[in-house]
mmCIF file as Biopython writes it, N, C-alpha, C and O atoms, coordinates in Angstrom:
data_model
#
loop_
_atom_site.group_PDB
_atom_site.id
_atom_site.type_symbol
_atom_site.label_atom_id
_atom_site.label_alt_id
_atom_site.label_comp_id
_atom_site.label_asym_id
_atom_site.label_entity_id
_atom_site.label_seq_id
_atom_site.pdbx_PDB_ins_code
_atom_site.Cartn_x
_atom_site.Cartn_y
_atom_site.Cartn_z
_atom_site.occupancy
_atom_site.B_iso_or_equiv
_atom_site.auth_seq_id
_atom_site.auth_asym_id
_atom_site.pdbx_PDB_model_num
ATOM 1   N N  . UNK A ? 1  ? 50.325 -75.113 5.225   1.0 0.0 1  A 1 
ATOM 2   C CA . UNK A ? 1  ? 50.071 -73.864 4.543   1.0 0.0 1  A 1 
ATOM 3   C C  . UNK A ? 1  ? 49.861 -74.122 3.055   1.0 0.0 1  A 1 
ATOM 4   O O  . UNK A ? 1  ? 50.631 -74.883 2.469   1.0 0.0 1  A 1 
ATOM 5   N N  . UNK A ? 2  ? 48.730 -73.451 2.337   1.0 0.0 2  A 1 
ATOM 6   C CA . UNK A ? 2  ? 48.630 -73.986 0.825   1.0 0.0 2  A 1 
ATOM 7   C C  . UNK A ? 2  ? 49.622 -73.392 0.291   1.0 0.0 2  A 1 
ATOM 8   O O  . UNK A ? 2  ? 50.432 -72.815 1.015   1.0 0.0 2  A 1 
ATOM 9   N N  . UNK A ? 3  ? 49.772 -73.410 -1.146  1.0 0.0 3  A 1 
ATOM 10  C CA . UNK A ? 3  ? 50.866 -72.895 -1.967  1.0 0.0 3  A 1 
ATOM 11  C C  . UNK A ? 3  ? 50.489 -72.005 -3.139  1.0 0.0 3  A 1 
ATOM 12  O O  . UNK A ? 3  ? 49.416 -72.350 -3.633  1.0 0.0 3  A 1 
ATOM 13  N N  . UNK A ? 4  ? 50.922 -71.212 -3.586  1.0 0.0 4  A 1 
ATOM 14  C CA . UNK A ? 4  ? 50.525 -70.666 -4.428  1.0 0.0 4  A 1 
ATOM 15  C C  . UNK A ? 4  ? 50.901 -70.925 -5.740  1.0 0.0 4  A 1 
ATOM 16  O O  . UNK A ? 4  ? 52.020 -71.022 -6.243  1.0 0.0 4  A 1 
ATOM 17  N N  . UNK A ? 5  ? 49.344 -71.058 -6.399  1.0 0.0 5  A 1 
ATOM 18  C CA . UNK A ? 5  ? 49.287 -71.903 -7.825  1.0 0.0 5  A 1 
ATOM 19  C C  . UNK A ? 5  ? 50.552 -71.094 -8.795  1.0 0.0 5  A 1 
ATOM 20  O O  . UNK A ? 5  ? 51.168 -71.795 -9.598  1.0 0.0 5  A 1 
ATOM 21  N N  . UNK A ? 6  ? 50.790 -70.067 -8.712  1.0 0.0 6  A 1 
ATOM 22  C CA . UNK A ? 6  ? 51.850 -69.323 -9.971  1.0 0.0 6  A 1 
ATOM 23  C C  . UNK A ? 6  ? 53.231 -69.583 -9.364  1.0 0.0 6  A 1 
ATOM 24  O O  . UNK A ? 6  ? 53.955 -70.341 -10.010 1.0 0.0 6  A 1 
ATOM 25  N N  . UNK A ? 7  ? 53.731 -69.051 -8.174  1.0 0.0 7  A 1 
ATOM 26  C CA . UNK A ? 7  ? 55.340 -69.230 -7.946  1.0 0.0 7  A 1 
ATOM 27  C C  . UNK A ? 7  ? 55.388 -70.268 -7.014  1.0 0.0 7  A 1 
ATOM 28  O O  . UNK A ? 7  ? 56.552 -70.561 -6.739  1.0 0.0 7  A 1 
ATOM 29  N N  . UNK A ? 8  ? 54.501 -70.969 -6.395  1.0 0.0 8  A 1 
ATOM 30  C CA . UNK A ? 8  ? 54.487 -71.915 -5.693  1.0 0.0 8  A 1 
ATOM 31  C C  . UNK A ? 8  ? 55.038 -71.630 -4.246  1.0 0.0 8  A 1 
ATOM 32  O O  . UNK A ? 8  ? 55.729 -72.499 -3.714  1.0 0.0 8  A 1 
ATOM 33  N N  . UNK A ? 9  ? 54.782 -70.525 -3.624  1.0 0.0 9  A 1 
ATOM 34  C CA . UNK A ? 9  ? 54.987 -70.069 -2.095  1.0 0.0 9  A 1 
ATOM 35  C C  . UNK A ? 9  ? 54.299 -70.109 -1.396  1.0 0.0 9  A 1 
ATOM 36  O O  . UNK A ? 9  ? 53.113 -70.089 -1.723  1.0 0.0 9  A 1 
ATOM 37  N N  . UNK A ? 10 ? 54.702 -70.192 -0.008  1.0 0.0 10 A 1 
ATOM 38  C CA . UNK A ? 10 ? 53.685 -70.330 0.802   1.0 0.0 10 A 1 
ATOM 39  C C  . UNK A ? 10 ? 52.325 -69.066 0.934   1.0 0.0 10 A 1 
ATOM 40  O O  . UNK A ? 10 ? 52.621 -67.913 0.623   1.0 0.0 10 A 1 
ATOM 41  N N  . UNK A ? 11 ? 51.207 -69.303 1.294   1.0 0.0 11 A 1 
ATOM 42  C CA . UNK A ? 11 ? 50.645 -68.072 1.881   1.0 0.0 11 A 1 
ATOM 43  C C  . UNK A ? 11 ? 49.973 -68.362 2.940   1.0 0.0 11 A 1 
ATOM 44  O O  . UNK A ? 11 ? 50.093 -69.456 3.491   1.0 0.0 11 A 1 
ATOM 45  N N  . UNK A ? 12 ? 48.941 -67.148 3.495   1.0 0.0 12 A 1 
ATOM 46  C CA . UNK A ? 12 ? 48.247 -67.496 4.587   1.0 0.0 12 A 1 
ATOM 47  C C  . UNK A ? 12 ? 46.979 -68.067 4.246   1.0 0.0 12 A 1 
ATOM 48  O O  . UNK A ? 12 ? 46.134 -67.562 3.507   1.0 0.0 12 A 1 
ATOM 49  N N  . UNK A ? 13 ? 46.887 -69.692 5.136   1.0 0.0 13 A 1 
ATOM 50  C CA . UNK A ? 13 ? 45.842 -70.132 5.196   1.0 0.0 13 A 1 
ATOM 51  C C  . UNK A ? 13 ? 44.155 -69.712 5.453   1.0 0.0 13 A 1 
ATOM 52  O O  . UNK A ? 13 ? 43.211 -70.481 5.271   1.0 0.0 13 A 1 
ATOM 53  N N  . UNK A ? 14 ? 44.047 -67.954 6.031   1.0 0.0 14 A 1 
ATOM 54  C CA . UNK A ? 14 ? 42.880 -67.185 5.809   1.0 0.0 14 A 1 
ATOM 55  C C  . UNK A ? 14 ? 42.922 -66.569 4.799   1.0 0.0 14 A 1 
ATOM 56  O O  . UNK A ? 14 ? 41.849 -66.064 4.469   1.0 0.0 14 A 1 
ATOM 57  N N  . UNK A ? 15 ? 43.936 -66.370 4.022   1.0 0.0 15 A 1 
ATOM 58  C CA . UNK A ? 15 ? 43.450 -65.801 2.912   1.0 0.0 15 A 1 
ATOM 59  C C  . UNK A ? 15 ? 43.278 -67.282 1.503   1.0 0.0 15 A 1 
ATOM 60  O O  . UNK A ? 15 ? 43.356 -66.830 0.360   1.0 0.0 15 A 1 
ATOM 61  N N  . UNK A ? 16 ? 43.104 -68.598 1.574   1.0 0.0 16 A 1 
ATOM 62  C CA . UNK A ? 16 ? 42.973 -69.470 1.458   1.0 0.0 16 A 1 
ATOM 63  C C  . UNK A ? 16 ? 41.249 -69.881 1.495   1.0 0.0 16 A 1 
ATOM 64  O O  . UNK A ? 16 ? 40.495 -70.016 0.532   1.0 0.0 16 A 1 
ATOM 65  N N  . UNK A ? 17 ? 41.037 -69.980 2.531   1.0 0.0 17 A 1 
ATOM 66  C CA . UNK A ? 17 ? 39.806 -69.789 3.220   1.0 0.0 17 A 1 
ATOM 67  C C  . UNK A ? 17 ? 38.475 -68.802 2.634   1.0 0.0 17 A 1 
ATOM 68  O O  . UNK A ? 17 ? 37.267 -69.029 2.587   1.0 0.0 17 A 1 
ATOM 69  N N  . UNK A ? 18 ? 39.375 -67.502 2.179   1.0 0.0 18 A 1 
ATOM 70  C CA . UNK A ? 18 ? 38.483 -67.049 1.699   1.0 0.0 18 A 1 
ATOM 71  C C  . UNK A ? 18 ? 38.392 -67.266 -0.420  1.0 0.0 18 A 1 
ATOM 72  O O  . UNK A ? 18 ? 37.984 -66.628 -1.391  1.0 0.0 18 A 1 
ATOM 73  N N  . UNK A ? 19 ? 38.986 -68.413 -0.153  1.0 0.0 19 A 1 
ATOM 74  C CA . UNK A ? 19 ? 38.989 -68.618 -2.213  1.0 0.0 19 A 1 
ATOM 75  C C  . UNK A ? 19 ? 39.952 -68.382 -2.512  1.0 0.0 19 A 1 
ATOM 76  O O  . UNK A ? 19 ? 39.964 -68.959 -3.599  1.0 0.0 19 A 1 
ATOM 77  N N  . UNK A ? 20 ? 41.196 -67.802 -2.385  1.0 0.0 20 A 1 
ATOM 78  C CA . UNK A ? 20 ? 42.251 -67.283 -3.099  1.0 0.0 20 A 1 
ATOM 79  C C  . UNK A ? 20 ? 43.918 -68.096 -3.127  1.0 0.0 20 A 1 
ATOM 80  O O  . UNK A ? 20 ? 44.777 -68.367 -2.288  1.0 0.0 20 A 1 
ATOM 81  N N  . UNK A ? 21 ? 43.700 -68.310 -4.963  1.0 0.0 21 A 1 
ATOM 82  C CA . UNK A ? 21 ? 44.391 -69.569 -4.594  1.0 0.0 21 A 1 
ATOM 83  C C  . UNK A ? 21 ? 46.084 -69.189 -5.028  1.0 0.0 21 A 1 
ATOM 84  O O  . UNK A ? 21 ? 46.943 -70.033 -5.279  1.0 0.0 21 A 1 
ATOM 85  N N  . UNK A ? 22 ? 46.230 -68.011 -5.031  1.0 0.0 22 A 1 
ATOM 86  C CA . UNK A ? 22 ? 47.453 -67.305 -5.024  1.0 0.0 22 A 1 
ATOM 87  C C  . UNK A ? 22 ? 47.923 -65.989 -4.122  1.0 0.0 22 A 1 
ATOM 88  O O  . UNK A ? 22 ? 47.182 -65.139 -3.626  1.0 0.0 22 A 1 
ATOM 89  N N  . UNK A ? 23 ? 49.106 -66.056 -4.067  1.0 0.0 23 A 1 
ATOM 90  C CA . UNK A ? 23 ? 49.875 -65.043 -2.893  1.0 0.0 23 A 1 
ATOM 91  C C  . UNK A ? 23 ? 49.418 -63.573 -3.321  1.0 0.0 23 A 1 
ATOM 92  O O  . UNK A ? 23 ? 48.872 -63.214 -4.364  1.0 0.0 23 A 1 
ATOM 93  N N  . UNK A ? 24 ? 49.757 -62.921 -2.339  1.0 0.0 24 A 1 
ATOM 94  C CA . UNK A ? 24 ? 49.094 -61.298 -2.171  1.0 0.0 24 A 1 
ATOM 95  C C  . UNK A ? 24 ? 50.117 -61.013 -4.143  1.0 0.0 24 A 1 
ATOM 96  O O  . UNK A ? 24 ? 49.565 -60.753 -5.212  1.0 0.0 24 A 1 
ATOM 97  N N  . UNK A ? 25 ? 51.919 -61.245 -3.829  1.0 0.0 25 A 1 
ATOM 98  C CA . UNK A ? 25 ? 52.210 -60.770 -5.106  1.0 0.0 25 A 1 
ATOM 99  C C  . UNK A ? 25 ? 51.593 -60.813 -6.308  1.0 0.0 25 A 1 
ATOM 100 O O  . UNK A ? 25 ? 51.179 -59.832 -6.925  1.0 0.0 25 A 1 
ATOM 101 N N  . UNK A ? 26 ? 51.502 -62.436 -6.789  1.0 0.0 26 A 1 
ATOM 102 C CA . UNK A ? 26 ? 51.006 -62.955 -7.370  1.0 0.0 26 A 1 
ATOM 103 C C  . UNK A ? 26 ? 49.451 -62.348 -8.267  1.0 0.0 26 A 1 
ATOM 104 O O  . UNK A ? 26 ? 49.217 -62.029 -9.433  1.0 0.0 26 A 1 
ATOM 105 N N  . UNK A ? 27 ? 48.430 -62.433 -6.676  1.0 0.0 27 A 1 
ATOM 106 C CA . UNK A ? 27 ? 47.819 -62.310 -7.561  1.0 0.0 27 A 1 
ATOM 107 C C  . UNK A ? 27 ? 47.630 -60.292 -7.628  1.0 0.0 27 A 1 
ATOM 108 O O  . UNK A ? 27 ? 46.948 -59.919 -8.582  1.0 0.0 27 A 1 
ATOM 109 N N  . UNK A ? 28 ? 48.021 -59.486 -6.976  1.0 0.0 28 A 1 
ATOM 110 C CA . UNK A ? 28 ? 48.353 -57.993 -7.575  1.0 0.0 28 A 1 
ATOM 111 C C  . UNK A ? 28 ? 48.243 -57.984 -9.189  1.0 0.0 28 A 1 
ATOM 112 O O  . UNK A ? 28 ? 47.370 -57.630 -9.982  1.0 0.0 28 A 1 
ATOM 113 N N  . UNK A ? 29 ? 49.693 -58.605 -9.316  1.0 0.0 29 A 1 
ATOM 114 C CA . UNK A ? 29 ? 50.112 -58.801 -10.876 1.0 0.0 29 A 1 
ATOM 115 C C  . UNK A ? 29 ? 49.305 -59.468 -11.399 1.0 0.0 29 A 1 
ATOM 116 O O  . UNK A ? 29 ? 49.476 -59.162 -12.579 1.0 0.0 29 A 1 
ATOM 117 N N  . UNK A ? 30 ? 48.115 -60.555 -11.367 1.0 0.0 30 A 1 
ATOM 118 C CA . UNK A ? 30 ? 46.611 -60.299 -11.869 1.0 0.0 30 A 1 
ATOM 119 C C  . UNK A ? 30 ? 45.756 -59.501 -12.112 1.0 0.0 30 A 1 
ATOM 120 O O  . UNK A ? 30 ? 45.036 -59.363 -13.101 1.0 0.0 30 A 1 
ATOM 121 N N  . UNK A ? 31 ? 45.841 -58.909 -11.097 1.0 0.0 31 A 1 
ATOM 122 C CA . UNK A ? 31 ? 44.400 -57.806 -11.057 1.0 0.0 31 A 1 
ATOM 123 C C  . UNK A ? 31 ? 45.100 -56.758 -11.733 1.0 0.0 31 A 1 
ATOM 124 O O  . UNK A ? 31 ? 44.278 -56.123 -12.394 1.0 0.0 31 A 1 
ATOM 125 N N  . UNK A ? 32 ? 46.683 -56.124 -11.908 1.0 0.0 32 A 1 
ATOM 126 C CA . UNK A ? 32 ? 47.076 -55.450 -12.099 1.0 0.0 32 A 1 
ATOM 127 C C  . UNK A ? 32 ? 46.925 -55.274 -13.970 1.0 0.0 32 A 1 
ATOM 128 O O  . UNK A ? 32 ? 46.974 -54.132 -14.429 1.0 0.0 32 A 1 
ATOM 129 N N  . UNK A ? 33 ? 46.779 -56.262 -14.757 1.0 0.0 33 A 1 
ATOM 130 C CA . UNK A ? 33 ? 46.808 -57.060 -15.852 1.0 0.0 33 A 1 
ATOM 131 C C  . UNK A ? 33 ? 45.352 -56.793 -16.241 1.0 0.0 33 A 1 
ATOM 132 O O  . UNK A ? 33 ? 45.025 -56.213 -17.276 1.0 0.0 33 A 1 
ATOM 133 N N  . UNK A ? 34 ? 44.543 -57.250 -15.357 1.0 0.0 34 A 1 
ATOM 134 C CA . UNK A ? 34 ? 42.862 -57.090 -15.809 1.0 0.0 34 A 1 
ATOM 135 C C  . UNK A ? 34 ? 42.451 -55.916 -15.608 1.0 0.0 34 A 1 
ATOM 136 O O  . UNK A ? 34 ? 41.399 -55.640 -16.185 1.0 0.0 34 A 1 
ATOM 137 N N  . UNK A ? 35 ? 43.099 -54.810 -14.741 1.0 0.0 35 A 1 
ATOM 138 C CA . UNK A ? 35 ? 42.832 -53.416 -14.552 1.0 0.0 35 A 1 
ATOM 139 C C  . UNK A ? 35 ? 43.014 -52.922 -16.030 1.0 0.0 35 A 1 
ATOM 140 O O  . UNK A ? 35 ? 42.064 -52.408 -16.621 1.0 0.0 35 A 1 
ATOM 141 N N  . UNK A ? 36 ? 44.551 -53.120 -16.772 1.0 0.0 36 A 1 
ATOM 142 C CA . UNK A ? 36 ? 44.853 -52.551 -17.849 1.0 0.0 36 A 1 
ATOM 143 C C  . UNK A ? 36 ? 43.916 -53.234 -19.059 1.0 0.0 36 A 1 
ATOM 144 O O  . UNK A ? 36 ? 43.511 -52.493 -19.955 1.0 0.0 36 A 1 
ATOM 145 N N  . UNK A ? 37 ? 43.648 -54.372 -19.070 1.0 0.0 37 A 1 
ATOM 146 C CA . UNK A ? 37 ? 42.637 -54.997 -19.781 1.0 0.0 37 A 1 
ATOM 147 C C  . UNK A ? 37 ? 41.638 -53.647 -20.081 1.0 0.0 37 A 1 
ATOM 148 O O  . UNK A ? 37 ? 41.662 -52.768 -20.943 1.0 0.0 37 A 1 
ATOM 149 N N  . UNK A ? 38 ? 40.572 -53.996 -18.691 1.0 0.0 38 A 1 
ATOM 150 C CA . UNK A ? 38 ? 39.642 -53.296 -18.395 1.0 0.0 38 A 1 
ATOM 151 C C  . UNK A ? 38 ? 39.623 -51.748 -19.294 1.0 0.0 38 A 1 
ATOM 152 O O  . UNK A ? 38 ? 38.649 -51.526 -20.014 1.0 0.0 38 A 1 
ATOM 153 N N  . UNK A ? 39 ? 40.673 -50.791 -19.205 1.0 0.0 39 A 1 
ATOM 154 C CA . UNK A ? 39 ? 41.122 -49.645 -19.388 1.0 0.0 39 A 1 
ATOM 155 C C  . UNK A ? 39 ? 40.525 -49.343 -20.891 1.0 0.0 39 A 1 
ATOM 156 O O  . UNK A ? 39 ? 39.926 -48.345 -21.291 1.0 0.0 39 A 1 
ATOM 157 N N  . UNK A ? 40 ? 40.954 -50.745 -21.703 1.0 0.0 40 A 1 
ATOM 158 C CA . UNK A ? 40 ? 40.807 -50.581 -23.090 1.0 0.0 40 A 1 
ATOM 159 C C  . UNK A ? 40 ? 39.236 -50.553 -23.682 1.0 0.0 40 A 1 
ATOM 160 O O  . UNK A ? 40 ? 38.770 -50.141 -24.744 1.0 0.0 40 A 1 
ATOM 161 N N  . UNK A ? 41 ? 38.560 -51.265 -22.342 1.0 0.0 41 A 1 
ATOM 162 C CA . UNK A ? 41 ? 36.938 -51.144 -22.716 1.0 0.0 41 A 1 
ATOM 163 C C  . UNK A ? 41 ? 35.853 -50.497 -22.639 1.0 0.0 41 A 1 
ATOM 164 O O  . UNK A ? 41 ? 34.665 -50.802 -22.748 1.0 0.0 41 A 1 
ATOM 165 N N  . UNK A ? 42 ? 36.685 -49.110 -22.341 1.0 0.0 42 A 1 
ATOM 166 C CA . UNK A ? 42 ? 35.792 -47.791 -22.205 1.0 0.0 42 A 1 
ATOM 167 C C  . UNK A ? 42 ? 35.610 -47.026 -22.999 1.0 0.0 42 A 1 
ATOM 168 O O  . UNK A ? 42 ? 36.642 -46.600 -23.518 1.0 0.0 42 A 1 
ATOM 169 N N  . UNK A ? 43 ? 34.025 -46.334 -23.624 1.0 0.0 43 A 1 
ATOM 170 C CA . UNK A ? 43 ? 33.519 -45.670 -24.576 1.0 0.0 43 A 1 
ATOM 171 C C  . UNK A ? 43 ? 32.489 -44.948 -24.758 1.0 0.0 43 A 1 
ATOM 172 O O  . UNK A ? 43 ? 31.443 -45.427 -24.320 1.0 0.0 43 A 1 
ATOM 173 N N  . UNK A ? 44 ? 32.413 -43.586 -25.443 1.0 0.0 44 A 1 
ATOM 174 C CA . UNK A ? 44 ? 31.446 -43.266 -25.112 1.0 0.0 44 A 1 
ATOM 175 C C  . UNK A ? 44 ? 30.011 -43.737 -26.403 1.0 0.0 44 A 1 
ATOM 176 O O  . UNK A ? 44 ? 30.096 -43.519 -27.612 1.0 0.0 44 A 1 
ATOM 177 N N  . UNK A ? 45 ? 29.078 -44.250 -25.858 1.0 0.0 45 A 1 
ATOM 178 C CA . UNK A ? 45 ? 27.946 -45.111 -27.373 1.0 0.0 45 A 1 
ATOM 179 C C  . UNK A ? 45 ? 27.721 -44.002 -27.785 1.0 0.0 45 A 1 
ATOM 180 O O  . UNK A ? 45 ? 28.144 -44.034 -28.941 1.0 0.0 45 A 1 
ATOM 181 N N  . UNK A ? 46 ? 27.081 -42.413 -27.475 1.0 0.0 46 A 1 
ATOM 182 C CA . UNK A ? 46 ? 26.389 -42.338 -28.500 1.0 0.0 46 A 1 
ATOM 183 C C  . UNK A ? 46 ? 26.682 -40.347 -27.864 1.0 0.0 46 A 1 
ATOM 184 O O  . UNK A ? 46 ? 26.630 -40.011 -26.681 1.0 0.0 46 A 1 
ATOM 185 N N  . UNK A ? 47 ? 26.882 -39.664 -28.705 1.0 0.0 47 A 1 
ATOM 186 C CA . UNK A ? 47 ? 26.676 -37.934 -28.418 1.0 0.0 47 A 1 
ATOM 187 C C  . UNK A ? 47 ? 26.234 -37.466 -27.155 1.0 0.0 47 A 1 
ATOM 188 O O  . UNK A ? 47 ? 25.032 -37.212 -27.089 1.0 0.0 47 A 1 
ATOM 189 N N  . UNK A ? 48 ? 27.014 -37.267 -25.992 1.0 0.0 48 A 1 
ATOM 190 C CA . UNK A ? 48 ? 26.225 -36.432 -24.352 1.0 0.0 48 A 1 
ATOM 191 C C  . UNK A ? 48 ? 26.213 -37.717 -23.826 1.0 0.0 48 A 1 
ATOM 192 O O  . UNK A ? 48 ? 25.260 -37.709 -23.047 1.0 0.0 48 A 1 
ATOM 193 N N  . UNK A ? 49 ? 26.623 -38.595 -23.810 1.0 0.0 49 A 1 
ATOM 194 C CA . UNK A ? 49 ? 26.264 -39.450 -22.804 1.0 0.0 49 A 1 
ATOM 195 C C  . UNK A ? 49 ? 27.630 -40.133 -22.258 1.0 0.0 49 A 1 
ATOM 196 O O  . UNK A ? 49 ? 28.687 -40.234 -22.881 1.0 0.0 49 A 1 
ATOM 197 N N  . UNK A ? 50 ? 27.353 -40.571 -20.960 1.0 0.0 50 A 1 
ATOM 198 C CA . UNK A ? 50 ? 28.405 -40.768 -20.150 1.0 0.0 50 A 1 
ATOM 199 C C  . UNK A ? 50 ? 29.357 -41.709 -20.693 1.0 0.0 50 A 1 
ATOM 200 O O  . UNK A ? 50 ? 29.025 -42.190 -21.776 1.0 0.0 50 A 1 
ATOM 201 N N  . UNK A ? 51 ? 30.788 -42.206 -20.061 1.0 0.0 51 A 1 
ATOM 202 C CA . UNK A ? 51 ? 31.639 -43.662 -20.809 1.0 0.0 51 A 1 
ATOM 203 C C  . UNK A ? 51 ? 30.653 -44.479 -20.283 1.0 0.0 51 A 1 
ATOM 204 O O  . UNK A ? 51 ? 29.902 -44.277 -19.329 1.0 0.0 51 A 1 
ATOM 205 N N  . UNK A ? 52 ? 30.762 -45.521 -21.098 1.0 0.0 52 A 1 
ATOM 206 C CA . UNK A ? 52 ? 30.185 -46.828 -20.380 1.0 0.0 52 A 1 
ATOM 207 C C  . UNK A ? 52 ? 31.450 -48.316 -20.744 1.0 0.0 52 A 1 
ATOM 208 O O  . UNK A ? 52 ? 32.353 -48.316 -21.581 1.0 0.0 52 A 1 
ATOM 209 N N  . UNK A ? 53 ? 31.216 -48.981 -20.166 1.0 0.0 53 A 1 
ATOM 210 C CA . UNK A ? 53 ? 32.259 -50.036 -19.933 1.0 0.0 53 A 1 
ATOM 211 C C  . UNK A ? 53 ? 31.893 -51.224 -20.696 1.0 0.0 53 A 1 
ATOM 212 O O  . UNK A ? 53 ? 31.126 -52.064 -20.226 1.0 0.0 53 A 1 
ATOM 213 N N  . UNK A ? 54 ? 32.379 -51.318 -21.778 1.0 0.0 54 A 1 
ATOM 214 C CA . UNK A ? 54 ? 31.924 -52.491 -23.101 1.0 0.0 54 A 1 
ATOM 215 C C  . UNK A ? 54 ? 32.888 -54.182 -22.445 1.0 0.0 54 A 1 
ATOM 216 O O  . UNK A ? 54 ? 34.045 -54.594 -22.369 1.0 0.0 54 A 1 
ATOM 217 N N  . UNK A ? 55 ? 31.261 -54.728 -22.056 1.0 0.0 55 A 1 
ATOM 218 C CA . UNK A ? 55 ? 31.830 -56.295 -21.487 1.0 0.0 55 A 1 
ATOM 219 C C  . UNK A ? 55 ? 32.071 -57.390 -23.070 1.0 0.0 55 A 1 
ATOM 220 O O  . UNK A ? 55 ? 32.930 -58.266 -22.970 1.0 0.0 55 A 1 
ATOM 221 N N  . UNK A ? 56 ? 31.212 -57.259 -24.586 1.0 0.0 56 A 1 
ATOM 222 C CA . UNK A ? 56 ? 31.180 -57.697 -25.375 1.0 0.0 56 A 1 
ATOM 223 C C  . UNK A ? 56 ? 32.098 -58.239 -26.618 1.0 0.0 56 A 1 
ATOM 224 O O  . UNK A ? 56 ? 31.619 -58.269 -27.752 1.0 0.0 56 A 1 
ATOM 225 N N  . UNK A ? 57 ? 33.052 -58.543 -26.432 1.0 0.0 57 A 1 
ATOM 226 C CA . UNK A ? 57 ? 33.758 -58.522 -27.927 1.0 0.0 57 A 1 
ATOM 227 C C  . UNK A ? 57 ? 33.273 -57.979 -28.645 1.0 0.0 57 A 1 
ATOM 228 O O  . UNK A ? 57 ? 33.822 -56.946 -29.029 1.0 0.0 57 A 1 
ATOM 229 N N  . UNK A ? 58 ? 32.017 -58.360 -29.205 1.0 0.0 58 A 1 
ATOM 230 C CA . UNK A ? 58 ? 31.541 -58.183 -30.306 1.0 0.0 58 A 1 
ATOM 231 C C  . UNK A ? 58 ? 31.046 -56.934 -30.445 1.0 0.0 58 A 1 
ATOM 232 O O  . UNK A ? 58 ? 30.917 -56.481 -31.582 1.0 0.0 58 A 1 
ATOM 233 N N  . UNK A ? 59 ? 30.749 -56.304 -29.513 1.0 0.0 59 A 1 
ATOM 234 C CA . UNK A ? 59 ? 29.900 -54.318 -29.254 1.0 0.0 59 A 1 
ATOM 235 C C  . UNK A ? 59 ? 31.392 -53.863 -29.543 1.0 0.0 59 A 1 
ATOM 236 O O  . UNK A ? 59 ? 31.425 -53.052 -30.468 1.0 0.0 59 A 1 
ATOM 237 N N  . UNK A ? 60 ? 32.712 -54.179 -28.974 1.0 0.0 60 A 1 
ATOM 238 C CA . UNK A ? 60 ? 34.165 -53.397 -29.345 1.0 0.0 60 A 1 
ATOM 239 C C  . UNK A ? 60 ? 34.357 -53.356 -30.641 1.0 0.0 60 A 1 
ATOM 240 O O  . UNK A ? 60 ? 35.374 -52.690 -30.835 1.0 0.0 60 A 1 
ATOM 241 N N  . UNK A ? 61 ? 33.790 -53.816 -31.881 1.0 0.0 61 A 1 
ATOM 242 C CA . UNK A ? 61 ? 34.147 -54.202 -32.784 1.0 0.0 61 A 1 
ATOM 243 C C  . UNK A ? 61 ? 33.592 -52.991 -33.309 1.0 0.0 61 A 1 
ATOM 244 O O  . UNK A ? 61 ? 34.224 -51.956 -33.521 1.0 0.0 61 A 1 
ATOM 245 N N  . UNK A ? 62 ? 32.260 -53.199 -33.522 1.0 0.0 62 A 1 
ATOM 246 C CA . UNK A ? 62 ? 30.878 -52.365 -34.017 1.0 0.0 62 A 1 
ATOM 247 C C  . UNK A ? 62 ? 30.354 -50.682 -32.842 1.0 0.0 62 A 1 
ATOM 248 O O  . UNK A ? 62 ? 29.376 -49.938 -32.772 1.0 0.0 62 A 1 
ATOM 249 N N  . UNK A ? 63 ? 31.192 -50.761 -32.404 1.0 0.0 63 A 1 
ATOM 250 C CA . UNK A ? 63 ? 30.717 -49.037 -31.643 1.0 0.0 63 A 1 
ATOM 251 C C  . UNK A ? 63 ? 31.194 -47.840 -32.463 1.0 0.0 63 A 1 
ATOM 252 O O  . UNK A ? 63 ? 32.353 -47.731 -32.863 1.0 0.0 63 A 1 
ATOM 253 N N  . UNK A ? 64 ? 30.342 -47.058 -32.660 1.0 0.0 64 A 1 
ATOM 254 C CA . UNK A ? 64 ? 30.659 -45.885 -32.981 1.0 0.0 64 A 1 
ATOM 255 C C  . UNK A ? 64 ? 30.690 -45.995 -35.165 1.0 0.0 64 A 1 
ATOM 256 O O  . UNK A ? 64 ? 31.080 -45.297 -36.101 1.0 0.0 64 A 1 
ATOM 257 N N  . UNK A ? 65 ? 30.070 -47.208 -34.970 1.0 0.0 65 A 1 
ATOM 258 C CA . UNK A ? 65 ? 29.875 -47.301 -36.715 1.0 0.0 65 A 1 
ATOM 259 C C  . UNK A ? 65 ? 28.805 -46.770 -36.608 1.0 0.0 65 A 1 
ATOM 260 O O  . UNK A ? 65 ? 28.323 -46.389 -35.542 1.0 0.0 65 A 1 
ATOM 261 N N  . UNK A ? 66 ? 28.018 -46.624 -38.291 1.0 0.0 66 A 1 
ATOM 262 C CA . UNK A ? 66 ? 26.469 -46.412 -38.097 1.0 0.0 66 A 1 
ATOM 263 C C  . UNK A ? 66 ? 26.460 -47.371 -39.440 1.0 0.0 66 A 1 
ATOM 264 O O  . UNK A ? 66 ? 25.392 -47.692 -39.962 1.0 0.0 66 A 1 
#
């Protein structure tokens, strides 16, 4: 059975199989982390128009200046 790269437990070898190189807990508390990440990169660019989701460092910096 592989192990999981963060607490070092066992997991299941299909979920292995499909790429995943940490336990269901484990990686939750990843995604759980990049969800809240994510959260902070929403904005709206410009007057009437929908949020959009800023992938850039550099656009977070400079939005909403003129």
């Amino acid at each position: 059975m592989p192990a999981c790269e963060e607490c070092g437990e066992n997991f299941s070898e299909k979920r292995a199989e499909l790429g995943y190189k940490t336990c269901l807990k484990c990686g939750e508390e990843d995604a759980q982390k990049e969800i809240s990440k994510r959260k902070l990169r929403i904005a709206v660019l410009c007057n009437k128009s929908s949020y959009q989701y800023i992938c850039s460092d550099k656009d977070l910096l400079t939005i909403g200046k003129k």
